[in-house]
N, C-alpha and C positions, 0 to 999 in steps of 0.2 A: 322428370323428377327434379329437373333446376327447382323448380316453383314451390317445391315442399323444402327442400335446402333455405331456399330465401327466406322462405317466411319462419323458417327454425331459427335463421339466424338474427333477422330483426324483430323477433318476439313478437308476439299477439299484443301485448299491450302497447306495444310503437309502431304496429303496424295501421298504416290508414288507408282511404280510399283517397284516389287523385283522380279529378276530373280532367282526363286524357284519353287518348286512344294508347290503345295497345298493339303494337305486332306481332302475330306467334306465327311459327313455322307451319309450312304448307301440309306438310307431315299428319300436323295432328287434325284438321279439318279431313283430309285424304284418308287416314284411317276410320276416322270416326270419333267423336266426342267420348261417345259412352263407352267403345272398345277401351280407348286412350284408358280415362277414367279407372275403368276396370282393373286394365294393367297395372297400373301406379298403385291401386290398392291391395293388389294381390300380391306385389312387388313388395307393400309396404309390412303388409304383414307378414310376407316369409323374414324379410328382414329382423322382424322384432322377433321372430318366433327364433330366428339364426342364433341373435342378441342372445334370449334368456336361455339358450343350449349354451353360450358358450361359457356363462357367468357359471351356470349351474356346473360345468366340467372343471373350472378353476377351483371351484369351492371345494369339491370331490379331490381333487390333485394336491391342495392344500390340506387335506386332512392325511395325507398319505405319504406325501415330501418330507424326507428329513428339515 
């Protein structure tokens, strides 16, 4: 998940391609591309799905807090 961090924090629009090699861990070749992949996105979206539970229980708690 570093890779999605990174690229959140250098924007799309400043992010570019560099003609280099890359190193990634043995890990993610070992498990599998697509497993990897998979996980990161299932990961991503409970995250957001966390996110907009915890906004929605603020709002609720704020209509009812003195």
């Amino acid at each position: 998940m570093e890779d999605v961090d990174l690229v959140r924090r250098i924007g799309r629009r400043r992010l570019r391609t560099l003609a280099c090699a890359a190193t990634t861990s043995a890990a993610a070749g070992a498990n599998g591309w697509l497993k990897r992949n998979g996980t990161n996105i299932v990961a991503l979206r409970c995250s957001a799905a966390l996110a907009r539970r915890v906004i929605r229980i603020a709002s609720l708690w704020s209509l009812i807090a003195p």
